[in-house]
N, C-alpha and C positions, 0 to 999 in steps of 0.2 A: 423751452424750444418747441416752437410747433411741429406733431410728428406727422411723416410723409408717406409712413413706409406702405400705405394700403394705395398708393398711387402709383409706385414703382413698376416700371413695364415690364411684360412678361420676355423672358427672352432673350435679357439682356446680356452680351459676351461679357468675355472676361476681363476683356481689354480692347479698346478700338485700336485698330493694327491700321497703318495704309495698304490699299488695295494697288498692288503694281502689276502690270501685263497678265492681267486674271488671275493673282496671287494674292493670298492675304499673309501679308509680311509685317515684322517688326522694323523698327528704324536701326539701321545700320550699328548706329554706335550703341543701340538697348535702352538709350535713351527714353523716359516718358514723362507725363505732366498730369496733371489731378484737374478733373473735372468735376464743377459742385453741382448740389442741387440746389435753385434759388431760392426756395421754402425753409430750406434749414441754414445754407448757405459750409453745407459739408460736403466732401469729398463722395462721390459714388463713383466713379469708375478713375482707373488712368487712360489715355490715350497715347499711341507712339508720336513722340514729338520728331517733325522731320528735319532734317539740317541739308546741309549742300548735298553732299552723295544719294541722298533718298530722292533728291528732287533729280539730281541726273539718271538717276534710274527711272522715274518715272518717264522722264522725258524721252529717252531713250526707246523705251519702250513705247510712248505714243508717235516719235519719231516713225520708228520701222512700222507700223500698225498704216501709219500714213501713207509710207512708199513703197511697203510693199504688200501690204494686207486689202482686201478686198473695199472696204468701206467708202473710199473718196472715188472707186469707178464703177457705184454700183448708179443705174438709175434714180432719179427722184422716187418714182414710185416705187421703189425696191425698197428704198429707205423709208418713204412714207409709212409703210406697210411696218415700220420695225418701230417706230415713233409712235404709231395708232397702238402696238402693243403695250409698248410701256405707260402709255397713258390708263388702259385699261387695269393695267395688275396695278398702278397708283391707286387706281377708285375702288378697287379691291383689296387693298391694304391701308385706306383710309384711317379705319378704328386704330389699325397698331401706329400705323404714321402720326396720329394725331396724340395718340398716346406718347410717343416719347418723345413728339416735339413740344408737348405741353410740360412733361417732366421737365426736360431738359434746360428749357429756355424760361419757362414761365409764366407760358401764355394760356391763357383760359381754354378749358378743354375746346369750347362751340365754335373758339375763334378759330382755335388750331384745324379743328375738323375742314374747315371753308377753305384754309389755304394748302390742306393736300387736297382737297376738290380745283381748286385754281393749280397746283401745278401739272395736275392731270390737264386742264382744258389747253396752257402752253403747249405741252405737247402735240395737241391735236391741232392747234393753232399753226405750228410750223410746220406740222406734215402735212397738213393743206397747200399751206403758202410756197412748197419747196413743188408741189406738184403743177400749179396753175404757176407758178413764175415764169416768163420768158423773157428769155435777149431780148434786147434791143438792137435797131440800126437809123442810125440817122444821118438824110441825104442833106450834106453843108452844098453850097454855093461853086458853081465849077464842077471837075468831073470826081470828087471825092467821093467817100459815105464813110462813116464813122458806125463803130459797133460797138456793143458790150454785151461781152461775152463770160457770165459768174463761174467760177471755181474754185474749191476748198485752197486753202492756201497752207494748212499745216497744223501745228501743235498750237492749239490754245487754252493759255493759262486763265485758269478761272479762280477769284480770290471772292470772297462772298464773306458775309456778316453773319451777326449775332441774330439779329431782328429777321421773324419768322425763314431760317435757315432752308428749309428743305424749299420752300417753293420759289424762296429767291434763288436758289442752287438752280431751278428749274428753269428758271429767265435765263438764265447763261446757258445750261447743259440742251437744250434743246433748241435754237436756235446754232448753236455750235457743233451741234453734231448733225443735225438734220442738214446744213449743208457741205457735208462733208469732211469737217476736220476731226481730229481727236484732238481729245481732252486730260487735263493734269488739273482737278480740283483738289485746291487748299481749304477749307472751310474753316471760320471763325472758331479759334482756340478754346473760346466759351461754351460752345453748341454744335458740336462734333455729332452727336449723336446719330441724327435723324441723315445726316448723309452718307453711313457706314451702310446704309438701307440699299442704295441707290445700284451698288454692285450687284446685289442677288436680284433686283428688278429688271436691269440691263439684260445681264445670263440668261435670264427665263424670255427674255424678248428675243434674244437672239443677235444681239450685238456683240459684232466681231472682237475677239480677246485682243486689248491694247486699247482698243479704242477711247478708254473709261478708263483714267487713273486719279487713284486717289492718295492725296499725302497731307496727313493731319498737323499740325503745328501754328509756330508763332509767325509772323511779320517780319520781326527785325530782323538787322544784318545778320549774315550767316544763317537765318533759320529759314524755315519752309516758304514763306511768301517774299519776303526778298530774294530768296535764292530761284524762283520759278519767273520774277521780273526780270531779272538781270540774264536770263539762259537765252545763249545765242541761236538756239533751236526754239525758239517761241516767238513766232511774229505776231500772234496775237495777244492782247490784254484785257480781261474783263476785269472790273474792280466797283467793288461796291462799298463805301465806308467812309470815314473823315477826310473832310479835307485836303487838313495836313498829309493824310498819309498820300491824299493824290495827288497832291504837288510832289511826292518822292519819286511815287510811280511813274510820272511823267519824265521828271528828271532821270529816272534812271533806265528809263525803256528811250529816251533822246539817242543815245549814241549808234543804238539798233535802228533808229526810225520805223518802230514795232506800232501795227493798229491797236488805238487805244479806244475802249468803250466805257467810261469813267460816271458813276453816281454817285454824289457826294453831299456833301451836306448843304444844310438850307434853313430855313423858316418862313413858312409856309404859311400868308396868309388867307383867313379869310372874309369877305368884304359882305358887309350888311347894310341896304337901304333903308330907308323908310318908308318904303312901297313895299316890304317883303312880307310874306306869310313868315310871322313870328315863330310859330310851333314849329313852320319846317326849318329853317333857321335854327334854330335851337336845337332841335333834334343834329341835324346835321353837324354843329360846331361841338357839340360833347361828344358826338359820337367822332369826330373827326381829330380830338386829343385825345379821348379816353382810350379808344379801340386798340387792341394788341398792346398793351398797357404803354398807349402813349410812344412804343418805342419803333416808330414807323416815322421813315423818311417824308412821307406826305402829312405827316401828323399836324392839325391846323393849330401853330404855336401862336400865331397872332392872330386876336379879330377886331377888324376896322369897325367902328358901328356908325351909323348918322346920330349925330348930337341929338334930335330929336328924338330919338326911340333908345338912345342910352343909358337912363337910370331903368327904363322897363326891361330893357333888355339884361342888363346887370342881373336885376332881384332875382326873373324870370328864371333865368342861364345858371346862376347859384343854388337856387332851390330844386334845377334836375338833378344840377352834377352830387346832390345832396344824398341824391338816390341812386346813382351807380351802384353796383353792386362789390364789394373788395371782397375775396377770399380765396381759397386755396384755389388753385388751376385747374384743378381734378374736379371740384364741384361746377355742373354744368349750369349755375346759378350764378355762376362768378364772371363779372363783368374786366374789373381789372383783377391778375393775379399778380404774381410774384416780380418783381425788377430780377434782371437777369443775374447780375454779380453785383459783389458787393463796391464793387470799383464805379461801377453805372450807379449804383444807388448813390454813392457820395456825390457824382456831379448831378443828381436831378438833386440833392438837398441845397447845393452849393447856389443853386438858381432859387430854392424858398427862404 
């Protein structure tokens, strides 16, 4: 068994607990579940698995955080100003971020480092967008005018994957709080780690207690992500994952007619003439499977090529991917690292 242990991040708690109304709490019932490292594919920590009661506390608590806490009638720029911070303590917690999102998940240290660089630039991204945004009014025909007028609308649940965790968490949590709402994030059962971070970031910014809730767990019925779809206090849904699991989501967020913001899966190709610069082409299409080992919703699964630059582009395109680099996550020479679980490894084999 290949050993990991000089990779292991400093710091690490004793258990990830979910984070409820500025509280780090255990799940109700004491309930927990084992999370691996993908290098050895053995247990390194447990985490509180959430069930229905964890998730009505959370909610509950970004519920009151909503209607009666300061955060949805603070100005743009008020808020702005809390956004530009946590983006800042991000790019300053870079090295540890990137460090136990590479443990965790499996992705090569240099890649890891880029995407807590990219959840920092979200943030600043929204606190811009929240301050230059305005109404609108438009004069219809007759003696009407029509308006639109944005404001926070409530609790929104955020369910997030496996594939680079912290900065996808960042696509949701920063767009949904910058305009006002609070938040109930579930984070992919596999890769918990890097979003237990997310609390002591917030605190130090200065984000209102409630605002920010965290409940770790599974998907199915009864457990933490079905139980946050199905809650009559969340009209909003973000959801990032298979398919399948969106066609649930939808069905089961229908009877609420709750907004839904849904990315799901795909195959993604990409298309090659015979007019193209080959090298850049090439570079572009291994880097565009290879990158975050491959387990990236843009990841380029297909490439179309012209029958005429086909067998060149074949030999070409084989003899890069020849030279990718595979090894641990930790070495910052390592192009692809480690497959996340051993459940993800069986379907990438079930496809060679």
């Amino acid at each position: 068994m290949t050993d990991n242990t000089a990779a292991r991040p400093q710091n690490l708690p004793d258990v990830l607990r979910h984070y409820i109304d500025g509280q780090w709490v255990d799940s109700i019932d004491g309930d927990t579940f084992e999370v691996i490292d993908p290098v050895t594919n053995e247990p390194y920590i447990r985490a509180a698995s959430g069930k229905v009661a964890d998730i009505d506390a959370a909610v509950a608590a970004a519920k009151k955080a909503f209607e009666q806490g300061p955060w949805p009638k603070m100005l743009p720029r008020e808020r702005a100003r809390v956004l530009y911070s946590i983006a800042d303590q991000v790019e300053d917690r870079g090295d540890e971020l990137a460090a136990m999102e590479s443990y965790d998940s499996g992705l090569p240290i240099t890649q890891a480092l880029g995407q807590a660089r990219r959840a920092a630039e979200n943030f600043r991204f929204f606190a811009d967008l929240i301050v230059a945004q305005t109404d609108d009014a438009f004069k219809v025909p007759g003696r009407q005018a029509n308006y639109v007028n944005r404001k926070p609308i409530g609790v929104a649940g955020l369910i997030t994957p496996w594939n680079t965790p912290f900065m996808l968490e960042s696509w949701k949590l920063a767009p949904a709080i910058a305009t006002g709402n609070t938040v109930v994030l579930k984070p992919a059962e596999f890769t918990p780690l890097s979003a237990s971070l997310w609390a002591g970031i917030f605190e130090q910014a200065g984000l209102p207690q409630g605002v920010f809730n965290l409940v770790n767990g599974f998907g199915e019925e009864g457990y933490a992500g079905d139980s946050l779809v199905k809650h009559p206090d969340v009209p909003l849904i973000s959801f990032t994952g298979e398919s399948r699991t969106g066609q649930i989501i939808f069905a089961n967020s229908a009877p609420f007619l709750k907004g839904l913001s849904m990315e799901l899966g795909g195959k993604s190709p990409a298309v090659v003439f015979d007019d193209a610069d080959l090298e850049a082409a090439i570079n572009a299409t291994v880097f565009g499977v290879f990158s975050l080992n491959g387990e990236r919703c843009t990841a380029g699964s297909r490439i179309l090529v012209q029958r005429g630059i086909y067998d060149e582009f074949v030999e070409r395109y084989a003899a890069q991917a020849k030279r990718v680099k595979v090894g641990l996550p930790s070495d910052p020479k390592t192009e692809v690292g480690a497959l996340v679980h051993p459940e993800h490894y069986e379907k990438v084999m079930s496809y060679v």
